[in-house]
C-alpha positions in Angstrom: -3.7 -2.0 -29.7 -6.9 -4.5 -29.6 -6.2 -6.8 -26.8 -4.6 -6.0 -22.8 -4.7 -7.6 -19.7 -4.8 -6.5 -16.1 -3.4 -7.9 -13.3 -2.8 -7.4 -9.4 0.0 -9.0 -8.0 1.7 -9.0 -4.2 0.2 -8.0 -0.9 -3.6 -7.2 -1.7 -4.8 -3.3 -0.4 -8.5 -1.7 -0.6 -8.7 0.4 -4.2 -7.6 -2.7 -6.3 -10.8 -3.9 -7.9 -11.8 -0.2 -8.3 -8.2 0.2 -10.4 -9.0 -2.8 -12.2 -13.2 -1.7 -12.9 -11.9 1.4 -14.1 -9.1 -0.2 -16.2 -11.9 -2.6 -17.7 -14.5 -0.1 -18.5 -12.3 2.6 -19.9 -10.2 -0.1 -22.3 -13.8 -1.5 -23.8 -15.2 2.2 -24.5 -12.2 3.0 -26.6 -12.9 -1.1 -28.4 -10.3 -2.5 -26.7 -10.6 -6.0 -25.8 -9.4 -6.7 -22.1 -8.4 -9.6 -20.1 -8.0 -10.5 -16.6 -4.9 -12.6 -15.1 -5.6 -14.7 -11.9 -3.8 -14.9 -8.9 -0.6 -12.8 -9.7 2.3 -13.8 -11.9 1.6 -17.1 -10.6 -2.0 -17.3 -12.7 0.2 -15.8 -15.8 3.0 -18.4 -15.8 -0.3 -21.3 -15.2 -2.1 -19.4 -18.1 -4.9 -18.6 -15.9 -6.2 -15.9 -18.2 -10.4 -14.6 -18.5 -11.9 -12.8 -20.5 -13.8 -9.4 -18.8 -16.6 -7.3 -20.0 -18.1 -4.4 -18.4 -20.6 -6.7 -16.3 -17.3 -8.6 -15.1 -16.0 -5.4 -13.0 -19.7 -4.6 -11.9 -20.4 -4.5 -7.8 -16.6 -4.5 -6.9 -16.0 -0.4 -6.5 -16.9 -0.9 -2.9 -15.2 -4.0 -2.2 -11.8 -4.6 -0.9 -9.1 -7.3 -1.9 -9.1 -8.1 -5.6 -11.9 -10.4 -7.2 -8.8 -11.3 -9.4 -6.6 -12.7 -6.6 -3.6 -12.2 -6.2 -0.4 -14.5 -5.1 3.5 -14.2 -4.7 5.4 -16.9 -7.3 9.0 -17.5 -6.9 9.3 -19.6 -10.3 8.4 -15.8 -11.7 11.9 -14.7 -10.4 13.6 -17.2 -13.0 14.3 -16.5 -16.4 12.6 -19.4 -17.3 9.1 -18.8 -15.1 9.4 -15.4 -17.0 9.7 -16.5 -20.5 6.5 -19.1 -19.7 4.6 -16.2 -18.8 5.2 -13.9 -21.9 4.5 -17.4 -23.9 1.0 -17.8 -22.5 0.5 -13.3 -22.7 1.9 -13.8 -26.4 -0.3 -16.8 -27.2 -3.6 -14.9 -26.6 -2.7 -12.0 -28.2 -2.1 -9.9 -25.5 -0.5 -6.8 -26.7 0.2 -4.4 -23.2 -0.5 -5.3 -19.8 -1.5 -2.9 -16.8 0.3 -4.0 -13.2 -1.5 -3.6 -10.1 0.9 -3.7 -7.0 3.7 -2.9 -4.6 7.6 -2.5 -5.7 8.3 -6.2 -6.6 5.1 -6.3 -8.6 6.3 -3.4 -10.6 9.8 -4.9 -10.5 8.3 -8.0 -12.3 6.6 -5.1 -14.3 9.7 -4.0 -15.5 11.2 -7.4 -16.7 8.0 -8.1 -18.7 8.8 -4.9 -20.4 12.6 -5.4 -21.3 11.4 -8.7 -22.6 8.8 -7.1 -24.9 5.9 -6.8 -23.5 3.9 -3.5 -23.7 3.1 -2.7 -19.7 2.2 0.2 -17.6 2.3 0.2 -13.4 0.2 1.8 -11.0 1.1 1.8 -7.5 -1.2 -0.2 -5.0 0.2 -1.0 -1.4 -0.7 0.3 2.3 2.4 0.9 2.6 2.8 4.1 0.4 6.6 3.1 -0.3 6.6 4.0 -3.6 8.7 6.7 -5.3 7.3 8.5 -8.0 3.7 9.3 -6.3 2.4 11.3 -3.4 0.1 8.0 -2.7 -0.4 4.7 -3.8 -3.7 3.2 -3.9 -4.8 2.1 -0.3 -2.4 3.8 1.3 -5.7 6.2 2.7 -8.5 3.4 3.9 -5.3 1.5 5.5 -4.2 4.9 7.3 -7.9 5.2 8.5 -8.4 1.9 9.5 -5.4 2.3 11.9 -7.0 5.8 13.0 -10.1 4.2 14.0 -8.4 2.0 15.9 -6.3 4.3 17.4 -9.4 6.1 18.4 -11.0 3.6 20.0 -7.5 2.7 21.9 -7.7 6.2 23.4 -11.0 5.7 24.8 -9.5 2.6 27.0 -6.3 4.3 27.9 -7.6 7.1 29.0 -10.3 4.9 31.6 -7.4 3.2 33.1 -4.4 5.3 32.5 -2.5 3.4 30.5 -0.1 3.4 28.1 -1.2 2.3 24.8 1.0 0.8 22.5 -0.5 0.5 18.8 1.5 -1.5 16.2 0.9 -0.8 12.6 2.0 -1.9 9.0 4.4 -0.5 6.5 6.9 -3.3 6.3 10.2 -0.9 6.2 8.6 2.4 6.1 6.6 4.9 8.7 4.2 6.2 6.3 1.2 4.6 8.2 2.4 5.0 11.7 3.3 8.3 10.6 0.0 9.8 9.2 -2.3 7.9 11.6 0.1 8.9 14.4 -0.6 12.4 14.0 -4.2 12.3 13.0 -4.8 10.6 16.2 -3.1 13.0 18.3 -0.2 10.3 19.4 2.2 10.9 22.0 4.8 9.1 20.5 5.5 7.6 17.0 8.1 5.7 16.1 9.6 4.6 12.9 12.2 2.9 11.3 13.2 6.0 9.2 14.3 8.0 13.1 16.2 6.5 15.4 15.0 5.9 19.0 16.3 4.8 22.3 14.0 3.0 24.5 15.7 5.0 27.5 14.7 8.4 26.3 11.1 7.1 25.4 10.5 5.8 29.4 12.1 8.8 30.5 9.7 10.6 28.5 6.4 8.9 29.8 7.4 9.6 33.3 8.0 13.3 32.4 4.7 13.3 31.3 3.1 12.0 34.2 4.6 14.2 36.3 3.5 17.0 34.4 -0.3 15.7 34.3 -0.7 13.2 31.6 -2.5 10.0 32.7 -1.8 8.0 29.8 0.2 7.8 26.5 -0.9 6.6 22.9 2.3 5.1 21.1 2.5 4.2 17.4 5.1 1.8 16.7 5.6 1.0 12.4 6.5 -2.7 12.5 9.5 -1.7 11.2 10.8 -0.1 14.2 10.3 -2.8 16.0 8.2 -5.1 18.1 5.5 -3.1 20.0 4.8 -6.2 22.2 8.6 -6.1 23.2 8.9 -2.5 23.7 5.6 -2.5 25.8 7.3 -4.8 28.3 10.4 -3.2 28.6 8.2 -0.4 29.3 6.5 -2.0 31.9 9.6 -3.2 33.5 11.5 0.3 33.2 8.8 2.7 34.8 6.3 0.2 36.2 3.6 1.9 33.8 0.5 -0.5 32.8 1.1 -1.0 29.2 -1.3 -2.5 26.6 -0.6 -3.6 23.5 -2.4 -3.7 20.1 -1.2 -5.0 17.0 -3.4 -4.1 14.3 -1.8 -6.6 11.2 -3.6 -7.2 7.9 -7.2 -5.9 9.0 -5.2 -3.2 7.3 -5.2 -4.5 4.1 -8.9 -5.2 4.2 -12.5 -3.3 4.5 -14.3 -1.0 1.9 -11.8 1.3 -0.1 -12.5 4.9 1.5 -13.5 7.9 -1.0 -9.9 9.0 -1.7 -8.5 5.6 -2.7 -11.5 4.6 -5.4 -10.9 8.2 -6.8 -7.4 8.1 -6.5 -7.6 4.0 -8.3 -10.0 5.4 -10.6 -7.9 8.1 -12.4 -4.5 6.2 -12.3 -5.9 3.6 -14.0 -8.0 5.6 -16.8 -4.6 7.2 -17.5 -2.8 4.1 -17.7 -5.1 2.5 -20.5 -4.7 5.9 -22.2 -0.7 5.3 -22.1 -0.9 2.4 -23.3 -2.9 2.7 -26.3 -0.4 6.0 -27.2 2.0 3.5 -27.6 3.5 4.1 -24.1 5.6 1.7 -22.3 8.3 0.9 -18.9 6.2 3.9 -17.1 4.3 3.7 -13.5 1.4 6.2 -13.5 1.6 7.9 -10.5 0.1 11.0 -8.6 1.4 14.5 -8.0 0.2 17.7 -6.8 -3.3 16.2 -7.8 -2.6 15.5 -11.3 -1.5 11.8 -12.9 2.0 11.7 -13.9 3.6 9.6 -15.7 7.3 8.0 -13.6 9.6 5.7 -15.8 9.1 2.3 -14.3 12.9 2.0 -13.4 12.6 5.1 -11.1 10.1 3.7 -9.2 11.5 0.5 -8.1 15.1 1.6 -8.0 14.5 4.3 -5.7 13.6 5.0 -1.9 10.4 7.1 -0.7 11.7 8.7 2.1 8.5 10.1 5.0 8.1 14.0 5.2 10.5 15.2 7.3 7.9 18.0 8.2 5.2 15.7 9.3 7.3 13.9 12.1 8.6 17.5 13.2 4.5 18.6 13.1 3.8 15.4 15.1 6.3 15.7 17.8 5.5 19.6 18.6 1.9 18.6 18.8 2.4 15.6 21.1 3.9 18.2 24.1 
């Protein structure tokens, strides 16, 4: 193999352009010629194709986003958008491509490969939704981002005795609300993977007055529900002052922390490496600390459910 491509596709998340340095630099030491699509599957089917060297991925370790862009493209759901895109890979002699992105990146991932192409995944979203891999590149500057935040939020709450209601990504899972909820000591975490009645939760906050609290953190994953909603029903219900924060996509941004340029870093050497042994249809993902390598159609055709342990940890440490 002489000639791949890289690309990042879907919701952007910090770790991306250290994936794709990585993916550069390890590609050209082993005289592979490497190429970088534009924009998503959008900049493939528009043939929006460059050329990268070593100098291309320099400075961009620390950054955030993707210096490649990145973009959602419904004409890539048709056969037709498809069959454009492998046209313009074909054309420049691209022989494998490495995938950068959540499940429907890897989805379209998987198409590319039963139409031919030579293509390896790695997982990067906050969200850390993906089966096949402890983490997913992101997953850890996103879940300290909402930690700092949370922090902060304490700080306030606790000057006015309030109840602080901190929203969080993660689309359909509680990863994020999950992990940062018990880093930051919350009372109360709710995701969409446990039910919840609102009932019990306002009981609960006026137990806990009673017993001496004088205010409540709350982590609500935006699957679970609106935290702005559920902080006035709160309000109504027990006459608590409620706040609410909704932290949204200054999630997805910021400086990748330590864990997520290591953690881009190694997925992405191994996924150059699997490609030039001939390796195809496989997401690289991470396990007990070591790569591994997850056939592409596990990954997106199956759920990552939260540790059950981690939610029963959270709630005996929020008494």
């Amino acid at each position: 193999m002489k000639k791949i491509a890289v690309i990042t596709s879907g919701g952007d998340c910090p770790g991306m352009n250290a994936a794709i340095r990585a993916a550069v630099r390890v590609a050209l030491a082993h005289g592979v010629e490497v190429w970088g699509i534009r924009n998503g599957y959008a900049g493939m089917i528009a043939d929006n194709m460059t050329k990268l060297d070593s100098r291309s991925v320099g400075d961009i370790i620390q950054k955030g986003g993707t210096f490649l862009g990145t973009a959602r493209s419904e004409e890539f759901k048709t056969l037709p958008g498809r069959q454009k895109a492998v046209a313009n890979l074909q054309s420049h002699g691209i022989e494998g491509l490495i995938v950068i992105g959540g499940d429907g990146s890897l989805t379209g991932a998987k198409q590319l490969g039963d139409m031919g192409i030579k293509m390896v995944g790695l997982p990067g979203s906050i969200d850390n939704d993906i089966w096949g891999t402890d983490y997913t590149i992101g997953f850890d500057t996103a879940v300290n981002t909402a930690l700092e935040a949370i922090n902060k939020l304490r700080d306030t709450a606790s000057a006015h005795g309030r109840v602080m209601l901190v929203e969080v990504m993660g689309r359909n899972c509680g990863w994020i609300a999950l992990t940062a909820g018990l880093a930051g000591g919350a009372e109360s975490i709710l995701i969409p993977e446990v039910p919840f009645s609102r009932e019990d939760i306002c009981k609960q906050l006026l137990e806990s007055r009673a017993k001496g609290k004088q205010y409540s953190i709350m982590v609500v994953a935006e699957g679970a529900g609106s935290a702005i909603e559920l902080g006035q029903y709160i309000r109504t219900k027990t006459g608590l002052e409620t706040r609410v924060s909704v932290l949204g996509h200054i999630q997805r941004g910021g400086a990748p922390t330590v864990a997520d340029r290591l953690l881009a870093s190694r997925l992405a050497e191994t996924a150059v490496r699997s490609l030039l042994a001939g390796k195809s249809g496989i997401m690289i993902g991470y396990h007990n600390q070591q790569c591994v390598e997850v056939p592409i159609a596990d990954a997106v055709g199956k759920k990552k459910d939260i540790d059950p342990e981690l939610y029963r940890l959270a709630d005996v440490l929020s008494q």
